[in-house]
C-alpha positions in Angstrom: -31.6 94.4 7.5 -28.4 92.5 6.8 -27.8 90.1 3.9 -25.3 87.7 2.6 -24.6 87.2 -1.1 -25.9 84.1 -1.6 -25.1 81.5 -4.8 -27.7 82.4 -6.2 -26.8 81.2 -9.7 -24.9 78.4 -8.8 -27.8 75.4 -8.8 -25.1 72.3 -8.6 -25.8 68.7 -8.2 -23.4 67.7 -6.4 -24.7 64.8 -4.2 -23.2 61.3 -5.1 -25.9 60.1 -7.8 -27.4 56.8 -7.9 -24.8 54.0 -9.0 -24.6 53.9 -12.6 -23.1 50.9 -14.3 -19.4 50.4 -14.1 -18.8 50.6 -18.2 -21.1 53.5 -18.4 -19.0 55.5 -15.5 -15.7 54.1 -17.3 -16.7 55.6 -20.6 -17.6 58.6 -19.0 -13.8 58.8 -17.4 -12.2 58.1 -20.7 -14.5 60.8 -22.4 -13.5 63.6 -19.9 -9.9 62.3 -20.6 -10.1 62.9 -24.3 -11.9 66.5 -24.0 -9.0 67.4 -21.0 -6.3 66.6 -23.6 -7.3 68.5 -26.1 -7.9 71.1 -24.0 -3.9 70.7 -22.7 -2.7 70.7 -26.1 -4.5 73.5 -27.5 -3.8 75.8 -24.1 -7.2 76.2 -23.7 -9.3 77.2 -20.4 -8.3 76.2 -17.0 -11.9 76.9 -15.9 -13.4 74.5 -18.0 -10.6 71.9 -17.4 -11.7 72.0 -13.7 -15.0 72.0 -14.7 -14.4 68.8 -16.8 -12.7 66.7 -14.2 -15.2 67.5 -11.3 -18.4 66.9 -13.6 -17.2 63.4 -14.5 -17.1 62.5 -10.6 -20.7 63.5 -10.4 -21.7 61.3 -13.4 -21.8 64.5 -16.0 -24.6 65.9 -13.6 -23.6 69.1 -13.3 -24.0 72.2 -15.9 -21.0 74.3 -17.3 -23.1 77.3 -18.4 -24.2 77.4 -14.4 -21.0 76.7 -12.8 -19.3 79.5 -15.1 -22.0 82.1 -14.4 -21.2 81.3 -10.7 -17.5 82.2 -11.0 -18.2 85.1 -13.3 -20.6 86.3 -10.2 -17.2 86.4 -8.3 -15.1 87.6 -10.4 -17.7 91.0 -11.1 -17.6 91.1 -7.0 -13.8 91.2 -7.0 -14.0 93.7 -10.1 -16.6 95.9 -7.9 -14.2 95.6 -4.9 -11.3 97.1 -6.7 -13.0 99.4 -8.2 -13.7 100.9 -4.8 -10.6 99.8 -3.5 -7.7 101.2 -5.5 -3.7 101.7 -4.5 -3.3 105.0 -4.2 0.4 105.6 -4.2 1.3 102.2 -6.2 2.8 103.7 -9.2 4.2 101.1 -11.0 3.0 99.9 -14.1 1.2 96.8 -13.0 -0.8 98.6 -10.6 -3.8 97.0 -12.4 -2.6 93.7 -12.3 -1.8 93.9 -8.1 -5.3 95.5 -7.6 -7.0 93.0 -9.3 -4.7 90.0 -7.0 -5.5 92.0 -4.3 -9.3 91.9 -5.3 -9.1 87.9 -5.3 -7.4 87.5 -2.3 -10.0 89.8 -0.8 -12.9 88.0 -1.8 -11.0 85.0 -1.0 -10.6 85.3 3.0 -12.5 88.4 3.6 -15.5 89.7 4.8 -16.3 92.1 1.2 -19.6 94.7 2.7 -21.5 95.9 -0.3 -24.2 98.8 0.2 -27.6 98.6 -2.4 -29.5 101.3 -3.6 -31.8 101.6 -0.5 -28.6 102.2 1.6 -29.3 98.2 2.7 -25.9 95.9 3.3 -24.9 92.9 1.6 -22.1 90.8 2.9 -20.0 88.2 0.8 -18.1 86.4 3.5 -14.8 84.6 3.1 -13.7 80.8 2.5 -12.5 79.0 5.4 -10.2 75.8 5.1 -11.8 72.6 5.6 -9.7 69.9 7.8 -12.1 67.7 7.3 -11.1 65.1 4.8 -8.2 67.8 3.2 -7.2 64.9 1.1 -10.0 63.6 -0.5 -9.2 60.0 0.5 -12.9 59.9 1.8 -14.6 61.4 -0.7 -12.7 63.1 -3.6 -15.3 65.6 -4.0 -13.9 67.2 -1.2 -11.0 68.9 -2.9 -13.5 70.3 -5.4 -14.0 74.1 -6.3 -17.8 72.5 -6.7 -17.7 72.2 -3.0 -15.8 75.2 -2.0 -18.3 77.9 -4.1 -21.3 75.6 -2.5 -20.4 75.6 1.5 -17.6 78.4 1.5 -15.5 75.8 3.2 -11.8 74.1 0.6 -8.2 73.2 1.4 -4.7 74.0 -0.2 -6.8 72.2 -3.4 -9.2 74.0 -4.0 -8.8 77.4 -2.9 -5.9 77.6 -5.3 -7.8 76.7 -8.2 -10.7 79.4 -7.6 -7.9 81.8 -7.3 -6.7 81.0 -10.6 -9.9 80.5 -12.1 -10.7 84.3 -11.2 -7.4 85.6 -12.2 -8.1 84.3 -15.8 -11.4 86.0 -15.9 -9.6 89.5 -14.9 -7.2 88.9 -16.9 -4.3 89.0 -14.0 -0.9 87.4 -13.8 -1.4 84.0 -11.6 0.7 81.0 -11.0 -0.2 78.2 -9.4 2.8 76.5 -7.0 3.5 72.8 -5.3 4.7 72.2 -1.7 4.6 68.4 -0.5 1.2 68.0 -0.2 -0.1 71.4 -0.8 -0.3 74.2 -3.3 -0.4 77.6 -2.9 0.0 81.1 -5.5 3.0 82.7 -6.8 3.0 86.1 -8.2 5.3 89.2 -9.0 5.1 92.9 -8.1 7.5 95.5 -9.5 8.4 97.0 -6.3 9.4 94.1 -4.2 9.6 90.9 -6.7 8.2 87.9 -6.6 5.9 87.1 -3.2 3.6 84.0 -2.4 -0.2 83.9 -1.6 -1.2 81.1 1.1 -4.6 80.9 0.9 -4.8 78.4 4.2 -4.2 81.7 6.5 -4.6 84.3 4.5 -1.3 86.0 4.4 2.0 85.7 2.2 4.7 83.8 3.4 8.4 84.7 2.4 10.1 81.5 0.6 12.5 80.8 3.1 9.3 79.9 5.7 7.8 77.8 2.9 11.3 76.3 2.8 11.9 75.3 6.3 8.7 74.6 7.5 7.1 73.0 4.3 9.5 69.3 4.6 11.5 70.4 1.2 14.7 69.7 1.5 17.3 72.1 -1.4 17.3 69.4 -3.7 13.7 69.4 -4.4 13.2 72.7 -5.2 16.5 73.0 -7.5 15.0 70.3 -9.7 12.0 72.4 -9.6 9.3 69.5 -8.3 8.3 72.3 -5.4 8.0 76.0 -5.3 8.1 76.7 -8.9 5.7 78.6 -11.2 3.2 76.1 -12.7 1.9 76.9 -16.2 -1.4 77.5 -17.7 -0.7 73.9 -19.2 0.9 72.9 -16.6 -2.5 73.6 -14.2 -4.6 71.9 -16.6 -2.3 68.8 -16.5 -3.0 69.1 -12.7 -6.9 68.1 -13.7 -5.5 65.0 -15.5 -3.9 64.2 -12.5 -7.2 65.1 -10.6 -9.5 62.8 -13.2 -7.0 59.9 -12.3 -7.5 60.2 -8.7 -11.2 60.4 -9.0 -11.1 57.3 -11.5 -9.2 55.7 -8.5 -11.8 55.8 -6.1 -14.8 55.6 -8.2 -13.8 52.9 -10.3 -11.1 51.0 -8.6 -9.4 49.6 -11.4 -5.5 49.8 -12.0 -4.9 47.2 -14.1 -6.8 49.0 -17.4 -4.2 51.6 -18.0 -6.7 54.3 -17.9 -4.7 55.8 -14.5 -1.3 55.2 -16.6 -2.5 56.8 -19.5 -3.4 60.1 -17.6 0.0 59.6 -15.9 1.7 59.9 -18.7 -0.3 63.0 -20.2 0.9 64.9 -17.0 4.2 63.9 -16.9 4.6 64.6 -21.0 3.3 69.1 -19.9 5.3 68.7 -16.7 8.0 66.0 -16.3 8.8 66.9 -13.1 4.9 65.9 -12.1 6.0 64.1 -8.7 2.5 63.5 -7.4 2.0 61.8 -11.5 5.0 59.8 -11.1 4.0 58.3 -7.5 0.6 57.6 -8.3 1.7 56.0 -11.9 5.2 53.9 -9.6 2.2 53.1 -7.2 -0.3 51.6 -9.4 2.8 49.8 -11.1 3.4 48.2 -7.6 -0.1 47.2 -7.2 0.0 45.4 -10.6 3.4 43.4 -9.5 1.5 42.6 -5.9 -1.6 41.3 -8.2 0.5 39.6 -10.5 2.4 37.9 -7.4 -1.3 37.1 -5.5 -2.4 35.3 -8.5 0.6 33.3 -9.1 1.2 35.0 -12.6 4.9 35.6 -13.7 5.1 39.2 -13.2 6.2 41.8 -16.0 10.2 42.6 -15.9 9.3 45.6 -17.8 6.2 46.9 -15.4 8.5 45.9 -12.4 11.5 48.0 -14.0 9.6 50.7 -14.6 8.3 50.6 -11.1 12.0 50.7 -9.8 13.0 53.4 -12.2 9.9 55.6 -11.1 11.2 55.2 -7.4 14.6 56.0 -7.7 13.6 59.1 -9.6 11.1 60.7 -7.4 13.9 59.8 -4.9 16.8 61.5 -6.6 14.0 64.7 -7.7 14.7 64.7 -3.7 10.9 63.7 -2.7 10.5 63.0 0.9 7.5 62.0 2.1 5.4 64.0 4.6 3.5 61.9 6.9 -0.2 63.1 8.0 0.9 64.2 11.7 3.4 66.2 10.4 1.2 67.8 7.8 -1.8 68.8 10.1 1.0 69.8 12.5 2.4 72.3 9.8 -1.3 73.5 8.9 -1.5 74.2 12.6 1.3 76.4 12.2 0.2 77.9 9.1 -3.3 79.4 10.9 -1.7 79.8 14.5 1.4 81.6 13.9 0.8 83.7 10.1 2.4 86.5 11.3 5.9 85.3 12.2 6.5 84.7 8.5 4.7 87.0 6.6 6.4 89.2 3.7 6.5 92.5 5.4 7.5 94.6 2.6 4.9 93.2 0.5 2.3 93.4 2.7 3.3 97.3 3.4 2.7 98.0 -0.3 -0.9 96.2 -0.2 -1.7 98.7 2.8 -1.2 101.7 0.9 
């Protein structure tokens, strides 16, 4: 008889709970913002800093001993895997560390078969991408890891972040990356140098494809905004960034300087933050468009700042991608892996 690894540890409330009242959800936000700070400033676990920003969506439903048991359940099937699964004639000296990538990416967007005791199979089956709602503008919980581990369906969010997240717990070189509008891993093998991880098709694009086919023009990646290694504090800034978001739709309110704040906590780790400094220039506009709708002499200092914001994510050389041409470039992604896959990497993974 044939099973599939369930999640078996992972019980999750993750349904939308009942409305709780505005200043109670508000205090929650600005609670998760002080823990996710001082998790940034002292380096601390990117695990938990995911953990953080998702609970506070759910109204501090969930519980972090269960959701970590649930990635440490991954993370002993991708240790099993490699175990079983070593490079043979790799002989360089991260030969762990690749193995142990490998492992992830396995468990990642492969079907991993698993024989018991009683010579019985177990399956774990791989993640598929979600196009439904892959930016969270419907519901925010959709770029959640939450949600990934609990249908085995993410996006370019999500997916990323799991990857990382099990990295960290086999202790293995990881780096999370930005494209417009998607993210994706970076990582480095002794034999053939740095090479990417695109979770979306489950193969490892050469830069120059992520170049031309990603809408990032030169500039954008010489002033590092895309296609640069992300770090550790660096990722966790990214849940600031995420808590804003989710404080966005929940909420609703820009005009408290909660979504500022955070803003500014992500641009402070990673100045060059451009999805921080849109969504900070963006809720400055909304401000001067209030100001204007209630007849209110509007701030020269908000509006300046506003204008600065602009012409800097415009001289970073941001370009906004618009949604056709993003689903047209997923498309592409899934349909057509193989005409830009790194060859030479993907020789040594074979042997």
């Amino acid at each position: 008889m044939k099973k599939i690894i369930a999640l078996s540890t992972l019980l999750l409330y993750i349904s939308f709970c009942h409305a709780q009242p505005l200043l109670e959800t508000k205090s929650n936000y600005k609670a998760c913002f002080d823990s996710l700070s001082a998790l940034l400033q002292n380096n601390g676990c990117f695990k938990k800093a995911v953990f953080l920003s998702e609970n506070c969506f759910f109204n501090n439903k969930m519980e972090y001993e269960k959701f970590n048991a649930e990635v440490q359940r991954l993370a002993q099937v991708a240790n099993l895997w490699q175990r079983a699964n070593p490079l043979v004639e790799y002989k360089e000296k991260d030969s762990v560390d690749l193995v142990s990538n490998l492992s992830i990416f396995k468990l990642l967007k492969d079907t991993i078969t698993f024989i018991g005791l009683s010579e019985e199979k177990y399956y774990h089956l791989p993640y598929t991408y979600d196009f439904n709602d892959f930016f969270g503008r419907e519901n925010w919980s959709n770029m959640f890891v939450t949600k990934l581990m609990l249908t085995h369906k993410g996006n370019c969010h999500s997916l990323p972040y799991l990857y990382k997240m099990l990295a960290d717990e086999l202790h293995a070189s990881c780096w999370l990356a930005l494209a417009p509008n998607h993210m994706y891993i970076k990582n480095r093998c002794r034999k053939t140098g740095w090479y990417n991880t695109e979770l979306t098709s489950g193969e490892f694009p050469i830069d120059a494809w992520i170049t031309a086919s990603g809408y990032i023009p030169v500039k954008a990646v010489q002033r590092g905004i895309y296609m640069d290694t992300l770090s550790n504090q660096q990722a966790i800034a990214l849940c600031i960034l995420d808590l804003a978001k989710g404080y966005q739709q929940q909420v609703d309110e820009f005009d408290d300087g909660f979504i500022i704040q955070c803003c500014d906590l992500v641009l402070k780790y990673h100045p060059n933050n451009v999805q921080a400094m849109l969504l900070k220039a963006e809720t400055y506009k909304r401000l001067y468009h209030k100001s204007q709708a209630d007849k209110i002499i509007p701030s020269n200092g908000s509006f300046k700042e506003m204008e600065q914001l602009y012409t800097q994510i415009y001289d970073l050389g941001y370009r906004e991608m618009p949604d056709k041409m993003y689903m047209q470039w997923l498309r592409s992604v899934v349909e057509q892996s193989e005409k830009y896959s790194n060859k030479q990497f993907v020789e040594v993974m074979r042997k």
